[in-house]
N, C-alpha and C positions, 0 to 999 in steps of 0.2 A: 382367710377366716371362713368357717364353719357355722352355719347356723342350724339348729336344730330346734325344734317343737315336738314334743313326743309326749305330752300329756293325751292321757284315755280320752279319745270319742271329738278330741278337738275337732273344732269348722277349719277346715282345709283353707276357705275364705281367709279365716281370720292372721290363718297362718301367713299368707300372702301379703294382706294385710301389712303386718308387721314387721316382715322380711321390707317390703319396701320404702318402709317409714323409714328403719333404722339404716339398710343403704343410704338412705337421701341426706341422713347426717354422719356418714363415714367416707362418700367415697370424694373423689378429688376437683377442684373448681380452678379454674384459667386464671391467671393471675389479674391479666387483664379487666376482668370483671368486677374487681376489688376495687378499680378506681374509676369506673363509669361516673359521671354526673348524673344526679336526679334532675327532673325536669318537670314541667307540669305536662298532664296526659287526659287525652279527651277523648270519649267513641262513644258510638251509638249502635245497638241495634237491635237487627226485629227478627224475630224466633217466631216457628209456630207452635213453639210451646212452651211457657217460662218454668224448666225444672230446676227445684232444689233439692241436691239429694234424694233425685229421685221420684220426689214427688212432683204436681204440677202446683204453681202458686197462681198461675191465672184461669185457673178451671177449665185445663185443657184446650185453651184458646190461646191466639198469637201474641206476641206481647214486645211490647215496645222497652228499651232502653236506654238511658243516656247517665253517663258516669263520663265522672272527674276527679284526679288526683293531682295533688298541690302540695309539693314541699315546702317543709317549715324549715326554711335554712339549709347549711350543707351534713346536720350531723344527722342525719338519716330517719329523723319524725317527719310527718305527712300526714295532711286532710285525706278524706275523701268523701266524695257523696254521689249516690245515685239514684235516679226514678224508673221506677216500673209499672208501666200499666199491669194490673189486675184484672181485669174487667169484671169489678162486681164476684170476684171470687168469697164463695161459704167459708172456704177458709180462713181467708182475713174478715169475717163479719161482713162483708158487702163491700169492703174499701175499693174504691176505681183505683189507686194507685200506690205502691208499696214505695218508701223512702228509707235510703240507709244512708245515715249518717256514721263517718268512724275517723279513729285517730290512733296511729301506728308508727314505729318503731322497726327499722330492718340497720343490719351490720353486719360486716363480716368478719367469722371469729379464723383465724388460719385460711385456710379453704371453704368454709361453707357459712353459706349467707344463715344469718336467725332473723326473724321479724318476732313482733309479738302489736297485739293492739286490742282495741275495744269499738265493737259496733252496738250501735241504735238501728232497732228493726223500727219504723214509724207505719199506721194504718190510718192516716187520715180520711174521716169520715162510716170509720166502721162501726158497728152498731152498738158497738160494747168496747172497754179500755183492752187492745191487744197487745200492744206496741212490748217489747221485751229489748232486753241489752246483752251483752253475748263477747265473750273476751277472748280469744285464740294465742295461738302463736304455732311457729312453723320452718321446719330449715329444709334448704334444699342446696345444688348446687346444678352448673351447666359444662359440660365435655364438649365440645365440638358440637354436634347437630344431635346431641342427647342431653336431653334437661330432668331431672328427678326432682320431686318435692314430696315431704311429709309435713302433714299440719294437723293439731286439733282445735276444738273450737266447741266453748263450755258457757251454756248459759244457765246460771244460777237460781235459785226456786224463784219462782216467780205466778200469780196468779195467772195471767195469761199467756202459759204454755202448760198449763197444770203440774207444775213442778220443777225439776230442774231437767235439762240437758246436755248430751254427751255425745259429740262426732269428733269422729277419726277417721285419716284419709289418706291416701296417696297418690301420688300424678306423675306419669309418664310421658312424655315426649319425644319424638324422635322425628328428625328435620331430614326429607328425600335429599342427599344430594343431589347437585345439581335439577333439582325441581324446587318448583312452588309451593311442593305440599308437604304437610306433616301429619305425622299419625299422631293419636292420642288415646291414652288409657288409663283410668281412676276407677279406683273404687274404695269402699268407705263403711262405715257401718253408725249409727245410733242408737244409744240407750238411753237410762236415765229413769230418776225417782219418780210418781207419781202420787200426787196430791189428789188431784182431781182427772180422775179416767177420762171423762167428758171432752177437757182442754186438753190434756197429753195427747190425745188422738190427733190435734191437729199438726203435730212435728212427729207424733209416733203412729200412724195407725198404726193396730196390729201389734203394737208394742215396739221393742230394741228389733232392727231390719238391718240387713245392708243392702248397698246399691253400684250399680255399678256403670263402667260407660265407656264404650269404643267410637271411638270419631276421627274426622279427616279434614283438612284446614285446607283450603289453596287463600296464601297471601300473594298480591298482587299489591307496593305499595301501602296506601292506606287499606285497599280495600280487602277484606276477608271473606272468603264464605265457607260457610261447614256445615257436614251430615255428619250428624250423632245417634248413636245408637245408646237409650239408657236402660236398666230395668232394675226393676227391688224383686227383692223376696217377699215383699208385704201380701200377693196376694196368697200368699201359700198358707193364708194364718187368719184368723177371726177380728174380723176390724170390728172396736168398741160402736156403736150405736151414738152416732155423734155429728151435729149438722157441720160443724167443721175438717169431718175427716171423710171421703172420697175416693173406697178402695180403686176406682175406674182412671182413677187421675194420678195411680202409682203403679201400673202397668207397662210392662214396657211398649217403649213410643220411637220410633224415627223423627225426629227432629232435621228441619235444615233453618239458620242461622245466614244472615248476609251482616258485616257491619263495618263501619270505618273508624279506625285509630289515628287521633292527630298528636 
């Protein structure tokens, strides 16, 4: 199969992009995978820098994590929830710690796993109502020591993101034989309506950006550690006037990451 993009002036990005979304739901999955049990799952860890998409959510500071996922029986829905120190980040309104709550749906169709679900962003204690909900879905599959995933992830108008939003992404994986480490490579892009310029700056500065991110894993066991390399496009562009939005805190950053999976 052939893929082609040859519309005028297109983002080369965006091409890549999509090239890698729609691999990640055409090419082939281990059969074996199809019949894995779910299990409940637990990790924590600490960054020194909590980026999403790019941006920072802890205002450029370290940030702590701990998430858990919990199957609801054997046909493939599942809890999850996780906490994030913030510290005090302008983004979330002052909140010291960011909560997501979600509930999700994965199967596999032939060869290739789909998921789909629904998360609660929560900002306990932030100065003003932030909190927003945000529904995805995503397929991907695993070859040997190469993993591929496409997903997006759409959160609806809402007062506290000034409007609606729109990511799209892809993820690459590839496991060293015979080593403990893996490479990794994602990148993504976000748009979306604007209501109120103000609030969209805090998921959009600068407007629709993408972003993107090269990193290194050694698993040992539970324990993990990684350097990531992320960066957007945002600063290439006029960030709205906005105490939520922090062109300095979407800059590209080296991150290192340590954390344990039980």
């Amino acid at each position: 199969m052939r893929l082609r993009c040859s519309a005028p002036g297109a983002d080369p990005r965006l091409s890549l992009l999509a090239g890698a979304a729609l691999l990640s739901v055409t090419a082939a999955l281990p059969a074996h995978a199809q019949s894995e049990t779910q299990r409940p799952t637990l990790s924590v860890e600490l960054t020194t820098d909590a980026r999403e998409r790019g941006i920072s959510w802890s205002d450029g500071d370290a940030s702590l994590r701990g998430s858990a996922t919990i199957p609801l029986g054997d046909q493939g829905f599942s809890a999850s929830a996780s906490v994030a120190t913030l510290n005090d980040s302008p983004r979330h309104g002052g909140a010291a710690v960011g909560i997501d709550l979600g509930a999700s749906y994965a199967q596999y169709l032939g060869p290739v796993r789909v998921d789909g679900g629904v998360t609660g962003h929560f900002f306990p204690g932030s100065d003003r109502a932030l909190s927003y909900v945000e529904l995805g879905g995503g397929a991907g599959f695993a070859l040997g020591p190469v993993q591929l995933d496409g997903f997006a992830r759409y959160a609806p108008k809402q007062s506290a993101i000034g409007g609606d939003n729109f990511y799209v992404g892809a993820e690459g994986r590839l496991g060293i034989p015979v080593t403990p480490f893996t490479l990794i490579a994602g990148i993504g892009h976000t748009s979306g309506n604007v209501d109120d310029a103000v609030r969209a700056a805090r998921l959009r500065p600068g407007g629709s950006y993408m972003d993107w991110r090269l990193g290194v894993e050694h698993v040992t066991g539970p324990l993990v550690l990684g350097l990531d390399y992320v960066d957007t496009d945002i600063s290439d562009r006029a960030i709205v006037p906005s105490p939520y939005a922090d062109g300095g805190n979407a800059d590209s950053r080296l991150l290192a990451r340590v954390g344990l999976n039980f």
